[in-house]
C-alpha positions as CSV (number, residue, x, y, z in Angstrom):
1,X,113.2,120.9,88.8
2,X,109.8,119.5,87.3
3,X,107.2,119.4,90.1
4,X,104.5,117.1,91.2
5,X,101.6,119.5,91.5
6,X,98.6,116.5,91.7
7,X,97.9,113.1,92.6
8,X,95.3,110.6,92.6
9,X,95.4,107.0,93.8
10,X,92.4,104.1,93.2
11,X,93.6,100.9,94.4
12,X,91.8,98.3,97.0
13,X,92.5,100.6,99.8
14,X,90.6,103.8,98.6
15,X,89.9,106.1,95.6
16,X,91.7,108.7,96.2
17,X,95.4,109.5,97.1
18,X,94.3,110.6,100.9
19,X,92.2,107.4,101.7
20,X,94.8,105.3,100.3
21,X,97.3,107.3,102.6
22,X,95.4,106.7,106.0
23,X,94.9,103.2,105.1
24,X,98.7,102.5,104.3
25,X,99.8,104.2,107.6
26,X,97.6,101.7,109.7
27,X,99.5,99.2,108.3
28,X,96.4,97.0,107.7
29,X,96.9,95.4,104.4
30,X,94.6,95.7,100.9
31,X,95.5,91.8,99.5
32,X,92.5,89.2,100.0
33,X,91.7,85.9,98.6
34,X,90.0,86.2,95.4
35,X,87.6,83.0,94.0
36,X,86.4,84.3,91.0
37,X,86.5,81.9,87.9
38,X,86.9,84.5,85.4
39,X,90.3,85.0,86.8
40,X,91.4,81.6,88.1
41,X,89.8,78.4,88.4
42,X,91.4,78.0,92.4
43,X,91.6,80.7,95.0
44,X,94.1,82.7,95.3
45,X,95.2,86.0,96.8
46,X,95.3,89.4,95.5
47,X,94.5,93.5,96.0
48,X,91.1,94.0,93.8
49,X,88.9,97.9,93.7
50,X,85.7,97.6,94.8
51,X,83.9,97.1,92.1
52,X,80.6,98.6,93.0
53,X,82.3,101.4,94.5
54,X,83.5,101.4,91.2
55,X,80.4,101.2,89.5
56,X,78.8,104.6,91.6
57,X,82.0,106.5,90.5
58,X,81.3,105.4,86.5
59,X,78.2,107.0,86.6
60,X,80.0,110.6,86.9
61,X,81.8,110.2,83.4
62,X,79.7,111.7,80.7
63,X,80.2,110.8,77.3
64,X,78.6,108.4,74.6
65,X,81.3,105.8,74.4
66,X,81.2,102.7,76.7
67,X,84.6,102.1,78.2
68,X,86.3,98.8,79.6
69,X,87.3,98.9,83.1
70,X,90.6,100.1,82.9
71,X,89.5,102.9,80.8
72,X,87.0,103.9,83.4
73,X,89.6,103.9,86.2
74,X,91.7,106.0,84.0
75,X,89.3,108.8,83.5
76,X,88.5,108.6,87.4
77,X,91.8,108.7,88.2
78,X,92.6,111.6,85.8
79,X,89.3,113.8,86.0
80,X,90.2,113.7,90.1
81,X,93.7,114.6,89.7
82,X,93.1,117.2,87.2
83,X,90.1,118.9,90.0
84,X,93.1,119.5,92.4
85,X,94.6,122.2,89.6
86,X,93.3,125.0,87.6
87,X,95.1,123.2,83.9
88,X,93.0,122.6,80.7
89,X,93.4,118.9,79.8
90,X,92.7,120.0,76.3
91,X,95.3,122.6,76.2
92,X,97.9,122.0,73.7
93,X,100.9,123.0,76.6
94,X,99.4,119.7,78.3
95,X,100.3,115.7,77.4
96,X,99.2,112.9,78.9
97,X,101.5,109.7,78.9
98,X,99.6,106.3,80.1
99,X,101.8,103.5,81.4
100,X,100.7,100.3,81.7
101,X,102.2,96.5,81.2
102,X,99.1,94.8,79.6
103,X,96.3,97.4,79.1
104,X,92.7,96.0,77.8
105,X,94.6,92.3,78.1
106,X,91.2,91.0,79.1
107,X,89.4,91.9,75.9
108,X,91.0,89.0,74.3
109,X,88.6,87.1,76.2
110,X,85.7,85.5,74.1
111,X,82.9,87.0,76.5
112,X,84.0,90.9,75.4
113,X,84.4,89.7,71.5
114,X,83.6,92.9,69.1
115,X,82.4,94.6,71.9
116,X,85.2,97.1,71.8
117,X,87.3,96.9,68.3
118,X,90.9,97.4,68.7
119,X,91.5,98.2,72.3
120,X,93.4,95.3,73.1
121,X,96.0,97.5,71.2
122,X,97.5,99.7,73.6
123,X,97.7,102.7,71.0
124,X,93.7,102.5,71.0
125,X,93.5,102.5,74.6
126,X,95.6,105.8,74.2
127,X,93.5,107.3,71.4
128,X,90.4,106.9,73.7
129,X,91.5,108.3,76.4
130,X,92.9,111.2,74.4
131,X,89.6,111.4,72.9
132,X,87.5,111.7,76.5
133,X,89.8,114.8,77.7
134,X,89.8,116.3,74.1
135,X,93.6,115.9,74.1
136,X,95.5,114.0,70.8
137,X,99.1,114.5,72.9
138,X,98.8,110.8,74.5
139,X,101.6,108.7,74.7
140,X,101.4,104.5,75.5
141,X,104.7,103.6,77.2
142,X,104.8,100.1,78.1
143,X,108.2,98.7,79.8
144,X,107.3,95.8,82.0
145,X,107.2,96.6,85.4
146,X,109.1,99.5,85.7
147,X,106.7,101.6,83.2
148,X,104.9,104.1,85.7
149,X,109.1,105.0,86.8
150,X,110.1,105.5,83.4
151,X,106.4,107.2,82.4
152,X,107.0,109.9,85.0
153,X,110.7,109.9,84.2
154,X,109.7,110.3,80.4
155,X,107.2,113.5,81.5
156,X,109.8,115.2,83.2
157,X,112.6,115.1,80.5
158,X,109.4,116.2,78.1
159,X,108.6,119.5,80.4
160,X,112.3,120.0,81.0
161,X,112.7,120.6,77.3
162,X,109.9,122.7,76.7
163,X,107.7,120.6,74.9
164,X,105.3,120.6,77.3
165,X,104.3,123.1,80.4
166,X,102.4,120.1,82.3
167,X,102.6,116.3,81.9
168,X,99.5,114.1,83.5
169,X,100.9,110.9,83.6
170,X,98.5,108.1,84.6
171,X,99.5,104.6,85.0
172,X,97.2,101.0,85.2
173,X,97.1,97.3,84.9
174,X,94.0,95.2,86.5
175,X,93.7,92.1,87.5
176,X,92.8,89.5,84.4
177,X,93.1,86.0,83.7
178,X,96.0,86.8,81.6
179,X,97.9,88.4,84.1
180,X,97.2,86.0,87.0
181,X,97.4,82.6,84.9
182,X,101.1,84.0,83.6
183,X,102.0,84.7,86.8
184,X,100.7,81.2,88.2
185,X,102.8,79.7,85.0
186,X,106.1,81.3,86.7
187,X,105.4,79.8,90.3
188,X,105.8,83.0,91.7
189,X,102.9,83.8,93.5
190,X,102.5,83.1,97.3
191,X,99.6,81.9,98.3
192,X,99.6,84.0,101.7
193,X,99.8,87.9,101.1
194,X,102.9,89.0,100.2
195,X,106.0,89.6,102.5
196,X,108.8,92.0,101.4
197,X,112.8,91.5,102.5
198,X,110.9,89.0,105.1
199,X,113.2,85.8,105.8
200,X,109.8,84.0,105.0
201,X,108.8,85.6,101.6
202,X,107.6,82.8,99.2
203,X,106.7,85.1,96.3
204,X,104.4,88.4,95.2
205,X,101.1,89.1,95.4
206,X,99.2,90.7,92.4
207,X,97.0,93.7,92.7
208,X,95.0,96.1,90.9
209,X,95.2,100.2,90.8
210,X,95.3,103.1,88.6
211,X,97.4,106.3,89.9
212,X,97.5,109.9,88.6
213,X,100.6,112.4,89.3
214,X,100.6,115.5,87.5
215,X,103.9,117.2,86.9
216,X,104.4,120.6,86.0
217,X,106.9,123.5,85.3
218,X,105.4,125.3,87.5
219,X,105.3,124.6,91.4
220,X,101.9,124.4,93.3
221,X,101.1,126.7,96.2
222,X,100.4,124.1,98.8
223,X,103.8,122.0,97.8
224,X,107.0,122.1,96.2
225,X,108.2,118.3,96.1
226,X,109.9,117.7,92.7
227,X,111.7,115.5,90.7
228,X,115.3,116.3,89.9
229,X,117.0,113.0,89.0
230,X,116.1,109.8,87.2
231,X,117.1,106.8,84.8
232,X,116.7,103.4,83.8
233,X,119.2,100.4,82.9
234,X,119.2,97.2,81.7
235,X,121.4,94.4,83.1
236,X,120.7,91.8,80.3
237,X,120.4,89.1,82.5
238,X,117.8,86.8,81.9
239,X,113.8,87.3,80.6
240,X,112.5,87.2,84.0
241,X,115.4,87.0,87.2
242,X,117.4,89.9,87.7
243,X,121.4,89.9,88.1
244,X,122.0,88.6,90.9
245,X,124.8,91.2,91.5
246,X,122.5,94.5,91.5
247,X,123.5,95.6,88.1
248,X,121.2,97.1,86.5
249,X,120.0,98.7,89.6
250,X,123.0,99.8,90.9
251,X,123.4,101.6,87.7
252,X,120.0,103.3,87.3
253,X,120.6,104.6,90.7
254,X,124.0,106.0,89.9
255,X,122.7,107.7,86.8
256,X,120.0,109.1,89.1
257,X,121.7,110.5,91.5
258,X,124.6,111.8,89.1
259,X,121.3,113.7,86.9
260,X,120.4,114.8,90.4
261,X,123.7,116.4,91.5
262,X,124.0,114.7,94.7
263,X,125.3,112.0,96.7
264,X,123.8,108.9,97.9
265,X,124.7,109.9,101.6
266,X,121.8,113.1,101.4
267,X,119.0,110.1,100.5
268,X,116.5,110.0,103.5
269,X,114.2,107.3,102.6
270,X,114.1,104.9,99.7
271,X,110.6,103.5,97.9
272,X,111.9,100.2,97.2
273,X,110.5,97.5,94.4
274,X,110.1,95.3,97.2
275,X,108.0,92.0,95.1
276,X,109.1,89.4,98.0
277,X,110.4,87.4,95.3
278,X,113.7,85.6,96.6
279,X,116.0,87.0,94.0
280,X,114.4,90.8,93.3
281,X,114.5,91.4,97.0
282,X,118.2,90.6,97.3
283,X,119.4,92.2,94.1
284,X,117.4,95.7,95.7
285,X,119.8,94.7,99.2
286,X,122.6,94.7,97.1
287,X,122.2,97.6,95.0
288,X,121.6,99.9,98.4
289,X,124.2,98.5,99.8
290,X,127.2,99.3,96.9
291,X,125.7,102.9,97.6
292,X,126.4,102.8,100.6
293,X,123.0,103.3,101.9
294,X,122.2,100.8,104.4
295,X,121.1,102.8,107.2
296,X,118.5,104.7,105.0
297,X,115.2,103.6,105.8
298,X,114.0,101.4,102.9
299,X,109.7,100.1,102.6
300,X,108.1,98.4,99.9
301,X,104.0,98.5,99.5
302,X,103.7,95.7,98.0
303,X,102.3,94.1,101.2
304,X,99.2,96.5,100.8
305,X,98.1,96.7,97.3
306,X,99.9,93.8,95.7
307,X,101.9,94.6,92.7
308,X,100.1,96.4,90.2
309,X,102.4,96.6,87.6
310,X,102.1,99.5,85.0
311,X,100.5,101.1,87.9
312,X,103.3,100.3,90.4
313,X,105.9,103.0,89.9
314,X,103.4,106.0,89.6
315,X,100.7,104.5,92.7
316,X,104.4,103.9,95.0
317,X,105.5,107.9,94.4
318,X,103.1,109.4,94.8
319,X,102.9,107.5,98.3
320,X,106.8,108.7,98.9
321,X,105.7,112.3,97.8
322,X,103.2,112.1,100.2
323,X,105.9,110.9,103.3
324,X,107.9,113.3,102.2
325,X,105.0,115.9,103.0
326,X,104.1,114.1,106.3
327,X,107.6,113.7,107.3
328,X,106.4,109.6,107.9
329,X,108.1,106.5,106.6
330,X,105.2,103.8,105.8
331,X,105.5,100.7,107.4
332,X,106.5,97.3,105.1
333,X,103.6,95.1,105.4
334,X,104.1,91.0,106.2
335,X,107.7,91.8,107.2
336,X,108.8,90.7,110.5
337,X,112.5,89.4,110.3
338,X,115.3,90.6,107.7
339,X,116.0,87.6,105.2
340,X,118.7,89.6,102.8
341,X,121.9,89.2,103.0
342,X,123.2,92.8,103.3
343,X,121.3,94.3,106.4
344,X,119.0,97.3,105.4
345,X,117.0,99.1,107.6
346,X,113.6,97.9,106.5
347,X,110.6,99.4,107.9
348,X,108.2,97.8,110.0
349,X,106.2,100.4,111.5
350,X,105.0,103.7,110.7
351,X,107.9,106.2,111.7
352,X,108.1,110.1,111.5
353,X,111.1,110.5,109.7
354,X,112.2,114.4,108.0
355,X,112.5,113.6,104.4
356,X,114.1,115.8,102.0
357,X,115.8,113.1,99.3
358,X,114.0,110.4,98.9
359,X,114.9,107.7,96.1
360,X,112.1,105.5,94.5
361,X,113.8,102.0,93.1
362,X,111.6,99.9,90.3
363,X,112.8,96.5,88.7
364,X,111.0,94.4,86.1
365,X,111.0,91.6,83.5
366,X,113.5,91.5,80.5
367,X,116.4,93.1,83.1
368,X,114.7,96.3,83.3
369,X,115.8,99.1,86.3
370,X,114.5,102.3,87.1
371,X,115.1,105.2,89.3
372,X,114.0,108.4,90.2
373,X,115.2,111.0,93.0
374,X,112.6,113.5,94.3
375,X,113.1,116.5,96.7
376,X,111.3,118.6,99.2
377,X,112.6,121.9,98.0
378,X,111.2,123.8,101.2
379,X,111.8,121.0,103.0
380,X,109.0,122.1,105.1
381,X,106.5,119.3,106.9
382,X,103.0,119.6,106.4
């Protein structure tokens, strides 16, 4: 198996994978009303990084170039990961592979106007972060809101081949006045903090993060929780709803667990998509369900950090690798009453639960699916 060696997580709940931990297990919940006019002209709620915490950590990176702000969340997140391990960045056994759904978006803006040339274009964004770690192996995948599933997904297949020894794979979207007018334009947004599988859930909440997991051929002393199944699948439904039937889920999963060698009956928790959106939340049900897996415990963190997109898939694994080490199942934040049709075992509170299979479920625009299966090889809690 490929294993996951190193993680970092900066979202509105902390800047690094352990405060973001603690914060998700108090069930206390990251999304707050934002009124700032550069991203909406009304109020509206959402997960946002503290940007003067921010602003303290920037003054760490060294270097002559100026960087937009998801650039500088990228190095954090990266330089902090990469501390945790003893690999050269710049060795040519290493790639990274960024994911991300809109990258430097916000430079379209008229206020950031020649101010950085070309990094609207996610290949620049690439190059420049390539450039700050000395590393020209950089990759831009960019597959709606399943990218940080199929990045880490991508990184494993590329180690498992031997093109690579480690993989960093770091995904990241923020919060612009792209993103949040496009997703007012869809009347999907609630205007309360999301609530997962919740028979009240009116819609998602957007957030802003950048996560790091490092994957490797080699396992790391203090761990061995890996990746040993995953794919993607498209059920060519419609731009932005998902079949209403599971599809495309249904069959990422099966291809995952098939690449995986085992059955859906050894899964002990699952990391689902979880949006609250009426129609992603009961496709997920159905999907589980035609896998016969609803007595598995199922969570989604949406509830805490919003949905962050490119970010989404790598920031939600690395919080299931890190239940998986714990032996705890993270509570679902906003949920209080089942409103699915098929009747999973959502999570509402924080639960000790042995995990040695758990699934990680991603879903996004265009009829996009994802899937990955991770194991704790020892299967020994922390």
């Amino acid at each position: 198996m490929v294993h996951c060696i190193a993680d970092n997580i900066i979202s509105c709940l902390g800047f690094n994978s352990r405060e973001n931990f603690d914060a998700l297990k108090t069930g206390k919940s990251g999304i707050s009303m934002i009124n700032e006019q550069d991203l909406y002209h009304q109020e509206f709620p959402a997960a946002q990084i503290d940007s003067d915490r921010l602003q303290q950590h920037t003054a760490t990176i060294k270097a002559n170039e100026q960087y937009t702000r998801l650039e500088q969340l990228m190095i954090l997140s990266i330089t902090e990961a990469l501390e945790q391990t003893d690999i050269d960045i710049s060795d040519k056994q290493t790639a990274i592979i960024l994911s991300t759904t809109k990258g430097n978006i916000d430079l379209l803006e008229n206020k950031y106007q020649g101010q950085f040339k070309d990094r609207e274009q996610l290949w620049k964004m690439g190059e420049v972060i390539g450039t700050y770690f000395n590393n020209p192996n950089v990759s831009v995948l960019s597959n709606a809101c399943i990218s940080g599933v199929v990045a880490i997904q991508t990184a494993r297949a590329m180690i498992e081949s031997g093109q690579y020894k480690h993989m960093v794979v770091c995904g990241g979207d923020i919060l612009t006045k792209f993103v949040v007018s496009g997703f007012m334009s869809f009347l999907s947004l609630s205007p309360n903090a999301c609530k997962p599988f919740d028979s009240k859930r009116d819609g998602l909440s957007l957030g802003e993060a950048v996560g790091t997991i490092i994957l490797s051929s080699e396992p790391s002393t203090s761990q061995d929780i890996g990746i040993i199944g995953g794919a993607s699948a498209n059920d060519a439904n419609h731009i932005s709803g998902p079949s209403r039937t599971g599809e495309g889920s249904f069959i990422a999963i099966s291809k995952a667990l098939k690449e995986a060698r085992i059955e859906s009956s050894l899964i002990n928790h699952i990391s689902a998509h979880g949006t609250a959106t009426p129609y992603n939340d009961e496709m997920e049900s159905i999907a589980i369900e035609r896998h016969h897996m609803e007595k598995v415990p199922v969570n989604s963190l949406k509830g805490f950090w919003g949905h962050t997109l490119g970010a989404a898939g790598v920031i939600e694994t690395i919080a299931l690798i890190w239940e998986m080490k714990y032996g705890l199942v993270l509570p679902t934040a906003g949920f209080n009453e089942l409103g699915v049709s098929k009747a999973i075992q959502v999570s509402n509170a924080l639960e000790e639960h042995a995990i040695q299979y758990g699934l990680k479920m991603a879903s996004g625009f265009g009829g996009c699916n994802a899937a990955l299966v991770l194991v704790n090889k020892d299967n020994q809690i922390l």
